[in-house]
N, C-alpha and C positions, 0 to 999 in steps of 0.2 A: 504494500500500500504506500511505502513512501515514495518507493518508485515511484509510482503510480502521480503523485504529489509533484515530486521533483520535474518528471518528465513535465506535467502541466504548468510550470512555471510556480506552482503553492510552496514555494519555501519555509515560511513556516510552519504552515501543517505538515511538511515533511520532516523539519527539523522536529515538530514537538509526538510526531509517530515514532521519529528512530531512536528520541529520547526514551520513551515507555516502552520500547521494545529490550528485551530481556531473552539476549538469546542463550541458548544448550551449545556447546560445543566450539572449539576452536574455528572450525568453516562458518558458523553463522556471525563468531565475534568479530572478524577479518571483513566482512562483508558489513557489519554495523560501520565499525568505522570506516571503511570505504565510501559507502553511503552518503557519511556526517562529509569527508571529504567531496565528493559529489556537489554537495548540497554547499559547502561553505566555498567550493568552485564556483559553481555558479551565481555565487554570490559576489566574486571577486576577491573574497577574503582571501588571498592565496598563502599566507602564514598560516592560517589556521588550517585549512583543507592541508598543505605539505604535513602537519603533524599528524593529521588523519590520518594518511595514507602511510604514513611511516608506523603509525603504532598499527593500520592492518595490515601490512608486509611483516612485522616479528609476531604478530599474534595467532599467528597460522604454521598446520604444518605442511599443507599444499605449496608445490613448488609454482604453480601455476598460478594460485592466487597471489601469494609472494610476490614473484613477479611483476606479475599485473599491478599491484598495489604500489611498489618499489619503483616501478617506471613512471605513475602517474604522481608518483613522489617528486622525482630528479623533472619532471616536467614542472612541475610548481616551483621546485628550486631554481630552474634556468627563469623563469618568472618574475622569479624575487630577483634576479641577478647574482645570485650564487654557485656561478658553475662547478667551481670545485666539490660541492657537494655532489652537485647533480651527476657529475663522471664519476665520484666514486660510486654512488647509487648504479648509473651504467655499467661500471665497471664489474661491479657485486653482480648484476644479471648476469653478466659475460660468464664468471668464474663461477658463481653459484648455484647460478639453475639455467646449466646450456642444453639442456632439453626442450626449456619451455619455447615458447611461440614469440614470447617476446626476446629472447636472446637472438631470435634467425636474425632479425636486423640491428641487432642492438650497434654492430660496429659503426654503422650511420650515425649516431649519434654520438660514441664515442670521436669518431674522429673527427663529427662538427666542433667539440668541445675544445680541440688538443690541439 
């Protein structure tokens, strides 16, 4: 449902759904904060959304949401004007999860950075 929210442009009733939600399990908590990150995107807030996304990339043990989470991290970070973060962030997909979907092009990124 906050999807649901978000996608419509309801930012606060997205923000005050994903606050009451209480999720089971490491994949649903990854995906909470994702979400907050999401929501505090499109909001502009991009300091707040990057910590989003950085606490759901360690609060999971999918390497694929990891990922996924960690890239839209170092994307907020090149944002704020911090690339140094943002490459080690790429960096960390590169070496840590080179299976996933996001490491196929991660080197694009890495060497726009460098």
């Amino acid at each position: 449902t906050a999807v649901s929210y978000l996608q419509m442009g309801q930012f606060g009733e997205a923000m005050d759904y994903i606050n009451d939600f209480s999720p089971d399990g490491k994949i649903t908590a990854a995906m909470k904060f994702g979400i907050l990150g999401d929501i505090y995107s499109e909001k502009n807030e991009m300091d707040r959304a990057s910590k989003s996304y950085l606490k759901a990339s360690e609060s999971t043990e999918s390497d694929f949401l990891a990922s996924y989470y960690l890239k839209k991290y170092a994307e907020c970070m090149e944002e704020l004007g911090d690339n140094e973060k943002a490459l080690a962030a790429y960096e960390k997909i590169k070496s840590k999860y080179p299976q996933t979907a996001d490491a196929r092009y991660i080197d694009m990124y890495i060497n726009r950075l460098k």
